[in-house]
C-alpha positions in Angstrom: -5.6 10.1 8.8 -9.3 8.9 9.2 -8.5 5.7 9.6 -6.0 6.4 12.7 -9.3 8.8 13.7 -11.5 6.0 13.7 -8.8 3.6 15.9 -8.2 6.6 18.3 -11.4 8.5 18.7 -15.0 7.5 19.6 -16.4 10.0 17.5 -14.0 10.8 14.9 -14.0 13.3 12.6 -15.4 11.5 8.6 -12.9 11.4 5.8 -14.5 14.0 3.8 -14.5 16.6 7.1 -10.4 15.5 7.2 -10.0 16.6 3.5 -11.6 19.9 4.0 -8.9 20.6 6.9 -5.9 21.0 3.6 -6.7 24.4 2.8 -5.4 27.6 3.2 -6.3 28.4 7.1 -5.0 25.0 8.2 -1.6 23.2 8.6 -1.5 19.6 9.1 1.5 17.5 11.2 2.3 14.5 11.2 4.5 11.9 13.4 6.1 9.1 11.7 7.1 5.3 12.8 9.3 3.5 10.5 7.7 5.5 7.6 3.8 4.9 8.7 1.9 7.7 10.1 0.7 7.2 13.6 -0.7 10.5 14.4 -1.3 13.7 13.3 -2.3 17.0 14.4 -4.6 19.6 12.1 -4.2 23.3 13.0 -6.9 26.1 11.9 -5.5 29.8 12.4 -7.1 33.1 11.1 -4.4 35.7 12.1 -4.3 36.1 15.9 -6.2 33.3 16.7 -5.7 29.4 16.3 -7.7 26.3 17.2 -6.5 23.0 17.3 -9.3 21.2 15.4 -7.7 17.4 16.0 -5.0 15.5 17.6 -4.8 11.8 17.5 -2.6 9.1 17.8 -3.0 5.4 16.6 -3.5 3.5 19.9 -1.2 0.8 19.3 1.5 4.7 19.3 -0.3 5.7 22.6 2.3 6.4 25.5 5.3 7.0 23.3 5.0 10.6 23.5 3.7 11.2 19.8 1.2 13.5 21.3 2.7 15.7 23.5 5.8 16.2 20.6 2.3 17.1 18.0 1.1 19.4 20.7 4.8 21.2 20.7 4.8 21.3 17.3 1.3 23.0 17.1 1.8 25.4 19.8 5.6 26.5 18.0 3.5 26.7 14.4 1.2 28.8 16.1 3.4 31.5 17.9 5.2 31.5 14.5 2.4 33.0 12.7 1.3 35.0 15.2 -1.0 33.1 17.1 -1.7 35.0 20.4 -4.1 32.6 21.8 -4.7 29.1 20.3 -8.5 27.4 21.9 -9.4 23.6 21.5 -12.1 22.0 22.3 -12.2 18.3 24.4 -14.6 15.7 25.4 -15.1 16.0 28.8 -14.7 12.0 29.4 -11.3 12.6 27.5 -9.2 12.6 31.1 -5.8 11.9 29.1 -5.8 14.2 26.4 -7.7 16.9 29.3 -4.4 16.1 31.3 -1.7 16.8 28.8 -3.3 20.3 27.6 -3.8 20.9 30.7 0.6 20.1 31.8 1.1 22.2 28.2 -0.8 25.2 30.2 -4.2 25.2 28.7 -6.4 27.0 31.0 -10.3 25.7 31.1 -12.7 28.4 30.1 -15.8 27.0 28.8 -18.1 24.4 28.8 -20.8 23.6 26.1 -23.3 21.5 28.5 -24.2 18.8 25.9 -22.4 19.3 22.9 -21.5 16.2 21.7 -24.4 14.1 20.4 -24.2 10.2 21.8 -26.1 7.3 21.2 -26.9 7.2 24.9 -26.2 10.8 26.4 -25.3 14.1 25.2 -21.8 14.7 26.6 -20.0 18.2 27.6 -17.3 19.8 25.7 -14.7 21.0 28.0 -13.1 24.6 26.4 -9.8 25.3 26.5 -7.6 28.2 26.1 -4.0 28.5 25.9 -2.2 32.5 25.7 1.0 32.6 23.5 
């Protein structure tokens, strides 16, 4: 998983932060090619409210529709335990993955002005909400 993090993200989340996400509170998806991961989804819930901590898909997967069939998976997981609401967070120069949450019917209710640390500048994270 961290390695298709580091192919698919600019800031991906480290190994060791991925291995914490295999407790109790979170459920983990994965989409399969021939056998080989090429994506995966992690899910954090506490009762009636769910985040979507990561989705990602291997680039060389990109435009196969891995990550619209994770995002269905996580949303169906989600109702299924009860999830009434289920929030992510997105970097707001992330226009693809902004669009598809946005066609799944996440609704934008936040931003955190500078949340994500960069090299050069800080960069916005773009809130998003979703009602089950």
């Amino acid at each position: 998983m961290a390695s298709i993090a580091a192919k698919a993200h600019s800031h991906p989340m480290s190994e060791s932060t991925i291995k914490t996400c295999f407790g109790a509170l979170y459920t983990c998806f994965g989409v399969y090619e021939d056998n080989e991961l090429c994506g995966f989804a992690i899910l954090h819930q506490i009762f009636e409210d769910a985040t979507l901590m990561d989705i990602c898909v291997e680039p060389v997967h990109q435009g196969k529709g891995y990550g619209k069939a994770l995002l269905n998976t996580v949303i169906g997981q989600a109702q299924a335990k009860g999830a009434e609401m289920l929030l992510l967070e997105v970097r707001a120069s992330s226009v693809g993955a902004r669009a598809l949450y946005q066609k799944a019917g996440f609704e934008l209710t936040g931003v955190r002005k500078g949340y994500y640390k960069t090299v050069c500048e800080p960069e916005d994270a773009i809130l998003m909400t979703l009602t089950l």
